[in-house]
N, C-alpha and C positions, 0 to 999 in steps of 0.2 A: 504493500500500500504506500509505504513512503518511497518505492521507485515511483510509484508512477507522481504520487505527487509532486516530488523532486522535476519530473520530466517535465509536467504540467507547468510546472514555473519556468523551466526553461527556456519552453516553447512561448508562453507571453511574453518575458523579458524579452528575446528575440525580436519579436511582432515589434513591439512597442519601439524598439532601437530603431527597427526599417520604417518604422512608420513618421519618425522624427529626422528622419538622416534626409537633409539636405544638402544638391551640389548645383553649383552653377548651370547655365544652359549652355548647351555650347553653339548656340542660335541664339541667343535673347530676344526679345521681343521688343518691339518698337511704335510710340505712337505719336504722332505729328499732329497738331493743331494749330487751323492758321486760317484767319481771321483775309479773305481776299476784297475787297471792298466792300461787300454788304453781305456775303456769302464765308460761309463757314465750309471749309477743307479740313476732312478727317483723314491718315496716312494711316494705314497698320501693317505693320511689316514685320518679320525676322531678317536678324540680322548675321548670316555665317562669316566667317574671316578666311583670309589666304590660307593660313598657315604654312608657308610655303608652297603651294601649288602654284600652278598655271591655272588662269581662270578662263578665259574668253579663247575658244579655240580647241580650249581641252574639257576641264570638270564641265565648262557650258559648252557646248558646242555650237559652233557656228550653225545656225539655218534651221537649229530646230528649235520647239516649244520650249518653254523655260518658264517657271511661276516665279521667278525677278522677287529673287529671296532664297528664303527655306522656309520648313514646315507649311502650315497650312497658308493658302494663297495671299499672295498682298492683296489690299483691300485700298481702295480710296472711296470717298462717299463725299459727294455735293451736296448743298443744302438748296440749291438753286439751278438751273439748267444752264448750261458750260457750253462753249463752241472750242473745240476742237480743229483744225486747218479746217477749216468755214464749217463742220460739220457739229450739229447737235447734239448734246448727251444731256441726257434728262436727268433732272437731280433721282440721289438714288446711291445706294452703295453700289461698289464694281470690281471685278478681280481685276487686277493688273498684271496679262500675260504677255510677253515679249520674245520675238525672233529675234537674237542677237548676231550682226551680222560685222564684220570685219570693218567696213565704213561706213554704215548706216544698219539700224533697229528699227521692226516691226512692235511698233506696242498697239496693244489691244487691249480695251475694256470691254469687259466680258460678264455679262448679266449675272448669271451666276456666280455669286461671290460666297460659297458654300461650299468650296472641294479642299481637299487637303493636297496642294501641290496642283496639279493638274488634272484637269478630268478625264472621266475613265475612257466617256464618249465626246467628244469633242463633237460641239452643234454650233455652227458657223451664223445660224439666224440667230444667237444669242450674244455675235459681237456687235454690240452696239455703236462703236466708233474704231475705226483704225487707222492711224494713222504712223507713218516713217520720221527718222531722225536721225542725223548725223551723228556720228562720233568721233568729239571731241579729245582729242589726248590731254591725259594731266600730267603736269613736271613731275609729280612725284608719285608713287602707286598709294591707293588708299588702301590700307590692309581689312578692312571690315567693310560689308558692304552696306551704302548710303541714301539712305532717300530724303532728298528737300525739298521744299517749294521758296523759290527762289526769286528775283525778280520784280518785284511787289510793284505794281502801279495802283491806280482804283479800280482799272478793271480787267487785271491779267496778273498771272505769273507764273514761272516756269516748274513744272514737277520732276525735278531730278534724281538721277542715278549714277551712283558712282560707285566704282569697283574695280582695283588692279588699277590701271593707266586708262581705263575710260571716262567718260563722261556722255550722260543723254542726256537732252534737256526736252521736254514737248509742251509748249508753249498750251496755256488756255484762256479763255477768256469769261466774264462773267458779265453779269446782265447790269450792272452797277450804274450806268448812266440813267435807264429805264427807270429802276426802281425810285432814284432821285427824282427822276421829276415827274412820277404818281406821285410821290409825298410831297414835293415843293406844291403840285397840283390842289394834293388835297387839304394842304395845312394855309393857303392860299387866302381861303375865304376869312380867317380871321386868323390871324398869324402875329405871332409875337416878336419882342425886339427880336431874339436869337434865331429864331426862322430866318426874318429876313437877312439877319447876319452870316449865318451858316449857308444858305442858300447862293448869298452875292459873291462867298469865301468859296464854294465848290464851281459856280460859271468863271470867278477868276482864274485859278488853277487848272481847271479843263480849257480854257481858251474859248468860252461857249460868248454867247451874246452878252459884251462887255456894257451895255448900255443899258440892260437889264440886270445886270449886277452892279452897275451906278445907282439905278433907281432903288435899289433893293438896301444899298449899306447907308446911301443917303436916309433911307426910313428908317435903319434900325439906329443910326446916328440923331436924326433927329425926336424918337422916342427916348431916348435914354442922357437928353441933353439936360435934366436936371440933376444927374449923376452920372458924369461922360465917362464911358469907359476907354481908357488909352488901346486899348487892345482891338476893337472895332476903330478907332481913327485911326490905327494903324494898318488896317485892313482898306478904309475908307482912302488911305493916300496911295497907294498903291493904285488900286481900282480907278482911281481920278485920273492919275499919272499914265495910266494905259487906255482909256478913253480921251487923252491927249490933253485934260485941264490940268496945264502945268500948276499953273498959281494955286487951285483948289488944293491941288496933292499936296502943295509946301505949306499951307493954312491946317489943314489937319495932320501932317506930321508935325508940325508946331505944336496942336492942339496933343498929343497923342504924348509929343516928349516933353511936354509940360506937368499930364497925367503919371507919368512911368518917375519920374523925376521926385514927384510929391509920394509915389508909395515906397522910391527907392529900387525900380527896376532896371538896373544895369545893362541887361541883355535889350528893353526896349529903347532906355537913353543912347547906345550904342549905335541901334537900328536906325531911328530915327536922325539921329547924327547925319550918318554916314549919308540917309536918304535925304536930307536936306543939301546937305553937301553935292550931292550930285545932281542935285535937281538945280540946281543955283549953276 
Protein backbone atom coordinates (compact mmCIF):
# COMPACT_ATOMS: atom_id res chain seq x y z
CA UNK A 1 0.00 0.00 0.00
CA UNK A 2 2.76 2.44 0.74
CA UNK A 3 4.34 1.58 -2.87
CA UNK A 4 1.78 2.50 -4.52
CA UNK A 5 1.17 5.48 -2.42
CA UNK A 6 4.65 6.58 -2.71
CA UNK A 7 4.09 6.16 -6.72
CA UNK A 8 0.81 8.12 -6.54
CA UNK A 9 2.86 11.01 -5.32
CA UNK A 10 5.34 10.77 -7.70
CA UNK A 11 3.30 10.61 -10.53
CA UNK A 12 1.51 14.29 -9.29
CA UNK A 13 4.72 15.81 -8.26
CA UNK A 14 5.68 15.10 -11.82
CA UNK A 15 2.38 16.49 -13.56
CA UNK A 16 2.46 19.56 -11.40
CA UNK A 17 6.44 20.32 -12.53
CA UNK A 18 5.40 19.83 -16.43
CA UNK A 19 2.44 21.79 -15.97
CA UNK A 20 4.52 24.90 -14.52
CA UNK A 21 7.74 24.48 -16.77
CA UNK A 22 7.86 27.31 -18.90
CA UNK A 23 10.21 28.12 -22.06
CA UNK A 24 10.42 30.73 -24.49
CA UNK A 25 8.84 30.43 -28.02
CA UNK A 26 11.03 30.10 -30.53
CA UNK A 27 8.47 32.20 -32.92
CA UNK A 28 7.18 34.64 -30.60
CA UNK A 29 4.22 36.26 -31.38
CA UNK A 30 3.78 39.76 -32.42
CA UNK A 31 1.02 42.52 -32.50
CA UNK A 32 1.01 45.96 -34.31
CA UNK A 33 -1.26 48.66 -33.63
CA UNK A 34 -1.55 51.65 -35.72
CA UNK A 35 -3.79 54.37 -35.79
CA UNK A 36 -3.63 55.27 -40.15
CA UNK A 37 -5.61 58.58 -40.39
CA UNK A 38 -9.05 57.78 -39.12
CA UNK A 39 -8.74 53.86 -39.42
CA UNK A 40 -7.28 51.44 -37.12
CA UNK A 41 -4.53 48.65 -38.44
CA UNK A 42 -4.27 45.51 -36.52
CA UNK A 43 -0.70 43.26 -37.52
CA UNK A 44 -0.53 39.64 -35.81
CA UNK A 45 2.27 37.90 -36.68
CA UNK A 46 5.06 35.24 -35.44
CA UNK A 47 8.10 36.09 -35.60
CA UNK A 48 11.18 33.16 -36.59
CA UNK A 49 14.93 34.31 -36.71
CA UNK A 50 17.81 33.30 -39.13
CA UNK A 51 19.79 31.56 -36.81
CA UNK A 52 22.12 31.14 -39.27
CA UNK A 53 20.30 29.89 -42.20
CA UNK A 54 19.64 31.08 -45.79
CA UNK A 55 16.22 32.49 -45.86
CA UNK A 56 14.84 33.61 -49.32
CA UNK A 57 15.81 31.13 -51.89
CA UNK A 58 16.32 28.30 -49.57
CA UNK A 59 14.16 27.77 -45.88
CA UNK A 60 11.58 30.09 -48.28
CA UNK A 61 11.68 29.28 -51.56
CA UNK A 62 11.53 31.22 -54.39
CA UNK A 63 7.89 31.11 -56.34
CA UNK A 64 6.18 29.38 -53.81
CA UNK A 65 3.34 29.86 -51.16
CA UNK A 66 4.76 31.18 -47.98
CA UNK A 67 2.35 32.23 -44.69
CA UNK A 68 5.13 35.48 -44.27
CA UNK A 69 5.86 34.25 -40.66
CA UNK A 70 5.48 31.07 -38.70
CA UNK A 71 2.83 29.31 -36.90
CA UNK A 72 -0.45 30.10 -37.45
CA UNK A 73 -1.11 32.74 -40.51
CA UNK A 74 -0.29 36.59 -40.24
CA UNK A 75 -3.40 38.24 -39.98
CA UNK A 76 -3.89 42.16 -40.77
CA UNK A 77 -7.50 43.53 -40.08
CA UNK A 78 -8.82 47.05 -41.21
CA UNK A 79 -11.39 48.93 -39.54
CA UNK A 80 -12.27 50.68 -42.65
CA UNK A 81 -12.00 49.79 -46.54
CA UNK A 82 -8.29 50.08 -47.86
CA UNK A 83 -7.36 50.59 -51.63
CA UNK A 84 -4.62 48.53 -52.58
CA UNK A 85 -2.62 49.40 -56.25
CA UNK A 86 -6.31 51.07 -57.11
CA UNK A 87 -7.99 47.94 -55.82
CA UNK A 88 -10.51 47.60 -52.98
CA UNK A 89 -10.34 45.49 -49.68
CA UNK A 90 -13.09 45.72 -47.47
CA UNK A 91 -12.54 46.30 -43.97
CA UNK A 92 -12.29 42.95 -42.30
CA UNK A 93 -9.57 40.80 -40.92
CA UNK A 94 -7.13 38.80 -43.79
CA UNK A 95 -4.22 36.33 -43.98
CA UNK A 96 -1.34 37.68 -45.36
CA UNK A 97 0.17 35.16 -47.90
CA UNK A 98 3.07 35.81 -50.05
CA UNK A 99 5.07 34.48 -53.22
CA UNK A 100 8.59 35.57 -52.41
CA UNK A 101 10.24 36.16 -55.58
CA UNK A 102 14.15 37.12 -56.16
CA UNK A 103 13.20 40.91 -57.39
CA UNK A 104 9.61 41.32 -56.64
CA UNK A 105 6.61 39.50 -54.19
CA UNK A 106 3.30 38.36 -54.61
CA UNK A 107 1.29 39.29 -51.55
CA UNK A 108 -2.01 38.22 -51.02
CA UNK A 109 -4.90 38.81 -48.77
CA UNK A 110 -6.67 36.17 -48.24
CA UNK A 111 -10.31 35.89 -46.62
CA UNK A 112 -9.75 33.22 -44.79
CA UNK A 113 -7.72 34.38 -41.88
CA UNK A 114 -8.20 30.88 -39.89
CA UNK A 115 -5.44 28.36 -41.02
CA UNK A 116 -2.55 27.56 -39.31
CA UNK A 117 0.23 28.37 -41.90
CA UNK A 118 -1.25 27.80 -45.03
CA UNK A 119 -4.37 26.14 -46.22
CA UNK A 120 -4.82 22.65 -46.85
CA UNK A 121 -7.06 23.72 -50.01
CA UNK A 122 -6.19 26.64 -51.45
CA UNK A 123 -9.44 28.72 -53.17
CA UNK A 124 -8.38 31.49 -55.24
CA UNK A 125 -12.16 33.26 -55.19
CA UNK A 126 -11.18 33.81 -51.41
CA UNK A 127 -8.02 36.40 -52.46
CA UNK A 128 -9.52 39.37 -52.16
CA UNK A 129 -6.63 41.64 -53.32
CA UNK A 130 -3.40 40.83 -54.88
CA UNK A 131 -1.04 42.72 -55.50
CA UNK A 132 3.38 42.65 -56.49
CA UNK A 133 6.26 44.44 -54.89
CA UNK A 134 9.71 45.12 -55.32
CA UNK A 135 12.44 44.05 -53.22
CA UNK A 136 14.38 46.36 -51.70
CA UNK A 137 17.81 45.35 -50.21
CA UNK A 138 18.83 46.28 -46.61
CA UNK A 139 22.60 47.24 -45.70
CA UNK A 140 22.41 45.10 -43.16
CA UNK A 141 20.45 41.57 -42.67
CA UNK A 142 17.70 41.70 -40.12
CA UNK A 143 18.12 38.57 -38.02
CA UNK A 144 14.31 38.10 -36.99
CA UNK A 145 11.62 38.57 -39.05
CA UNK A 146 9.73 42.03 -39.23
CA UNK A 147 6.59 43.48 -39.86
CA UNK A 148 5.77 47.51 -39.81
CA UNK A 149 3.44 49.92 -41.02
CA UNK A 150 5.42 52.55 -42.07
CA UNK A 151 5.17 55.73 -43.92
CA UNK A 152 2.29 57.45 -42.19
CA UNK A 153 0.58 60.33 -44.11
CA UNK A 154 -3.51 60.97 -43.24
CA UNK A 155 -4.30 58.68 -45.78
CA UNK A 156 -1.73 55.83 -46.48
CA UNK A 157 1.03 53.87 -45.31
CA UNK A 158 3.33 51.21 -46.02
CA UNK A 159 2.92 47.47 -44.51
CA UNK A 160 6.30 46.18 -44.24
CA UNK A 161 8.51 43.18 -44.36
CA UNK A 162 11.73 42.58 -43.49
CA UNK A 163 13.90 39.45 -43.36
CA UNK A 164 17.67 38.50 -44.01
CA UNK A 165 18.63 41.58 -46.60
CA UNK A 166 15.18 42.17 -47.82
CA UNK A 167 12.69 44.56 -47.72
CA UNK A 168 8.77 44.71 -49.11
CA UNK A 169 6.85 47.42 -48.73
CA UNK A 170 2.82 47.46 -50.22
CA UNK A 171 1.73 50.67 -50.04
CA UNK A 172 -2.37 51.21 -48.81
CA UNK A 173 -4.45 53.70 -48.75
CA UNK A 174 -7.45 54.73 -46.59
CA UNK A 175 -10.73 56.56 -47.00
CA UNK A 176 -9.49 59.52 -44.55
CA UNK A 177 -10.28 62.44 -46.79
CA UNK A 178 -14.17 61.18 -47.17
CA UNK A 179 -14.67 60.56 -43.71
CA UNK A 180 -13.56 64.20 -42.88
CA UNK A 181 -15.76 65.85 -44.76
CA UNK A 182 -19.01 63.71 -43.65
CA UNK A 183 -18.14 65.11 -40.28
CA UNK A 184 -16.85 68.63 -41.24
CA UNK A 185 -20.58 68.02 -43.33
CA UNK A 186 -22.25 67.11 -40.43
CA UNK A 187 -20.94 69.12 -37.60
CA UNK A 188 -21.58 72.15 -40.03
CA UNK A 189 -24.98 73.06 -39.14
CA UNK A 190 -24.00 74.27 -35.66
CA UNK A 191 -20.27 73.89 -35.04
CA UNK A 192 -18.11 75.03 -32.47
CA UNK A 193 -14.95 77.25 -32.14
CA UNK A 194 -12.72 73.80 -32.54
CA UNK A 195 -14.72 72.47 -35.44
CA UNK A 196 -14.12 75.20 -37.36
CA UNK A 197 -10.43 75.31 -36.04
CA UNK A 198 -9.74 71.75 -36.72
CA UNK A 199 -11.51 71.66 -39.88
CA UNK A 200 -9.42 75.02 -41.50
CA UNK A 201 -6.04 73.09 -39.71
CA UNK A 202 -6.84 69.76 -41.83
CA UNK A 203 -7.87 71.97 -45.61
CA UNK A 204 -4.46 73.76 -44.72
CA UNK A 205 -2.26 70.66 -44.47
CA UNK A 206 -4.15 68.76 -47.24
CA UNK A 207 -3.78 71.66 -49.62
CA UNK A 208 -7.67 71.55 -50.18
CA UNK A 209 -9.67 74.93 -50.71
CA UNK A 210 -7.54 77.42 -48.87
CA UNK A 211 -10.26 80.09 -48.84
CA UNK A 212 -12.56 77.96 -47.18
CA UNK A 213 -10.02 77.30 -44.45
CA UNK A 214 -9.72 81.34 -44.24
CA UNK A 215 -13.30 81.48 -43.69
CA UNK A 216 -13.23 78.74 -41.30
CA UNK A 217 -10.07 79.83 -38.71
CA UNK A 218 -11.26 83.54 -39.31
CA UNK A 219 -14.69 82.18 -37.35
CA UNK A 220 -13.07 80.14 -34.81
CA UNK A 221 -10.65 83.24 -34.34
CA UNK A 222 -13.38 85.46 -34.15
CA UNK A 223 -15.51 83.21 -31.48
CA UNK A 224 -12.82 82.94 -29.18
CA UNK A 225 -11.76 86.75 -29.23
CA UNK A 226 -12.72 87.32 -25.77
CA UNK A 227 -10.14 84.73 -24.78
CA UNK A 228 -7.71 84.40 -27.80
CA UNK A 229 -6.02 81.45 -28.07
CA UNK A 230 -2.34 81.91 -29.50
CA UNK A 231 -2.48 78.55 -30.99
CA UNK A 232 -5.48 79.19 -33.51
CA UNK A 233 -3.74 82.66 -34.47
CA UNK A 234 -1.11 80.65 -35.01
CA UNK A 235 -2.92 78.57 -37.31
CA UNK A 236 -4.83 81.63 -38.58
CA UNK A 237 -1.23 83.26 -39.96
CA UNK A 238 -0.24 80.64 -41.77
CA UNK A 239 -3.69 80.05 -43.58
CA UNK A 240 -3.64 84.02 -44.30
CA UNK A 241 -0.18 83.86 -45.54
CA UNK A 242 -1.03 81.03 -48.10
CA UNK A 243 -4.37 82.67 -49.35
CA UNK A 244 -1.75 85.58 -50.13
CA UNK A 245 -2.97 88.31 -47.06
CA UNK A 246 0.53 89.08 -46.27
CA UNK A 247 -0.37 91.90 -43.64
CA UNK A 248 -3.24 89.72 -42.08
CA UNK A 249 -0.73 86.68 -41.40
CA UNK A 250 1.98 89.24 -39.74
CA UNK A 251 -1.23 90.83 -37.50
CA UNK A 252 -2.17 87.55 -36.07
CA UNK A 253 1.28 86.15 -35.77
CA UNK A 254 1.63 89.32 -33.67
CA UNK A 255 -1.42 88.50 -32.09
CA UNK A 256 -0.45 84.62 -31.44
CA UNK A 257 3.27 85.79 -30.05
CA UNK A 258 1.98 88.16 -27.95
CA UNK A 259 -0.43 85.19 -26.50
CA UNK A 260 2.45 82.38 -26.30
CA UNK A 261 4.67 85.14 -24.74
CA UNK A 262 2.07 85.83 -21.67
CA UNK A 263 1.73 81.96 -20.92
CA UNK A 264 5.50 81.50 -21.48
CA UNK A 265 5.52 79.31 -24.75
CA UNK A 266 8.91 79.17 -26.14
CA UNK A 267 8.29 76.70 -28.91
CA UNK A 268 5.26 79.22 -30.06
CA UNK A 269 7.45 82.64 -29.31
CA UNK A 270 10.01 80.87 -31.45
CA UNK A 271 7.44 80.06 -34.29
CA UNK A 272 6.12 83.18 -34.44
CA UNK A 273 9.43 84.94 -34.41
CA UNK A 274 10.81 83.38 -37.03
CA UNK A 275 7.33 83.61 -39.16
CA UNK A 276 7.28 87.37 -38.71
CA UNK A 277 10.65 87.44 -39.75
CA UNK A 278 10.07 86.03 -42.81
CA UNK A 279 7.17 87.40 -43.75
CA UNK A 280 8.74 91.12 -43.28
Amino acid sequence: MKKILLSLFVVALSTNITAQLKTPAPSPASKIEQKVGLTDVTVEYSRPSMKGRAIFGNLVPYGKLWRTGANQNTKVTFSDDVTIDGKTLKKGTYAVYTKPGKDTWEVLFYSDANNWGTPQKWDDAKVAVSTSAKVEAMPMKIETFTMSIDDLTNDSAVLGILWENAYVGVKFNTPTDKAVEESIAQVMGGPSANDYFSSAVYYLQEGKDINKAKEWINKAVDMTKDQPRFWYLRQQSLILAKAGDKKGAIKAAKASLAGAEKVGNADYVKMNKEFIAEMK
